[in-house]
N, C-alpha and C positions, 0 to 999 in steps of 0.2 A: 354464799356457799353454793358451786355448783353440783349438779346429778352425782357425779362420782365421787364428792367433796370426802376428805375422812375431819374428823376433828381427834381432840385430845381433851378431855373430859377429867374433873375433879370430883371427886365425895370426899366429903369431911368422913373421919372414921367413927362407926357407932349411928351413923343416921341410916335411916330406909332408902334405900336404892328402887327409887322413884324416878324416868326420865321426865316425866309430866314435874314434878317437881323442882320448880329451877333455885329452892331454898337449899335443898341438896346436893344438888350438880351446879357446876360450873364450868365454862367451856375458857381451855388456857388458853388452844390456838385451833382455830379454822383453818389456817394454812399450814401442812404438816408436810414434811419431805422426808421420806427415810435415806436413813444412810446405810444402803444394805450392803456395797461392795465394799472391797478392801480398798479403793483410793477411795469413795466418800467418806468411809470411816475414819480415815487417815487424816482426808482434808477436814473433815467438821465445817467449822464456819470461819476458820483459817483465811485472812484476804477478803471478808466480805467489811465493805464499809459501816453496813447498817444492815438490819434485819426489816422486816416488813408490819406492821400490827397485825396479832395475829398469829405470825409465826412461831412455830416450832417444828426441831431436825430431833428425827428418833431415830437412834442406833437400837437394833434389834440383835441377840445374840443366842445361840442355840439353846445355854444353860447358863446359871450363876457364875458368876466368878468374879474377881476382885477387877475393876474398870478404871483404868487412872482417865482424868480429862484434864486439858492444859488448855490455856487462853493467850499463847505463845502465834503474836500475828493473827489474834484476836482483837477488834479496834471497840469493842465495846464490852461494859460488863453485862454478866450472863448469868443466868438461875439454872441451876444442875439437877437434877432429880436422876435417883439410884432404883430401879425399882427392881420387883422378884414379885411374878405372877400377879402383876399388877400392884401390888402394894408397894410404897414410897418405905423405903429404908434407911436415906440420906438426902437433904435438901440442901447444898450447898451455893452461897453466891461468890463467883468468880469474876477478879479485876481484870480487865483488858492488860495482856500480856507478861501480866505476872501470876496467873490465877494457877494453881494448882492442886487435886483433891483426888481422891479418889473411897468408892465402894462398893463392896457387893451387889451385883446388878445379871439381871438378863435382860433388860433394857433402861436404858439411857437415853433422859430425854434434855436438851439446852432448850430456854428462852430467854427471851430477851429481860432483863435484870427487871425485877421488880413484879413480873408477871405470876410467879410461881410466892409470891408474900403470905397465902393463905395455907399453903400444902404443909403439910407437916408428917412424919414420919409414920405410919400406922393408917395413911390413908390411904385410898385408890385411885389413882390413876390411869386411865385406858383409854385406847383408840376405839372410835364410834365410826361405823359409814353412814 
């Protein structure tokens, strides 16, 4: 993880928010890319073959609102996460090209399937520099 690196960071809900602590925290992804315009947002992970270990695309949005995500020219399945001021509200896993979900969110995070197995709703997740 380089100088400027940001990650994406897990707490189980109800434990002590300790960084020193790595029984508390969990880190999804080291390599994190927002998708703050309206074509990144659009594109997602749309045409990419594979993802990287590691990886995670954060769509960021001003305020709450209802989020649909689609795995439409998506080549692999993906783990969803809905969150609102960092707490996870929806954990959904999505099939390559047919996956469809959506919820309440002011950001929206995709990983690669199986990365997000621990998160469950009521927890926190957040970006770290």
């Amino acid at each position: 993880m380089g100088p400027n690196s940001v990650r994406l960071v897990h707490q189980r809900d109800g434990e002590a928010q300790t960084l020193a602590d790595s029984v508390a925290t969990e880190t999804l992804a080291d390599d994190v890319e927002r998708a703050d315009g309206l074509l990144s947002q659009g594109r997602g992970l749309m045409f990419r073959r594979s993802m990287p270990e590691g990886y995670g695309l954060v769509f960021s949005f001003d305020e709450p609102a209802t989020r649909t995500i689609h795995t439409l020219f998506v080549f692999e399945p993906i783990d969803v996460l809905w969150l609102v001021d960092d707490e996870v509200i929806n954990v959904e896993r999505l099939r390559p090209f047919r996956g469809l979900a959506h919820g309440l969110a002011d950001t929206v995070v995709e990983l690669p399937a199986g990365v997000a197995e621990n998160v469950k709703p009521g927890d926190t997740v957040r970006l770290e520099d």
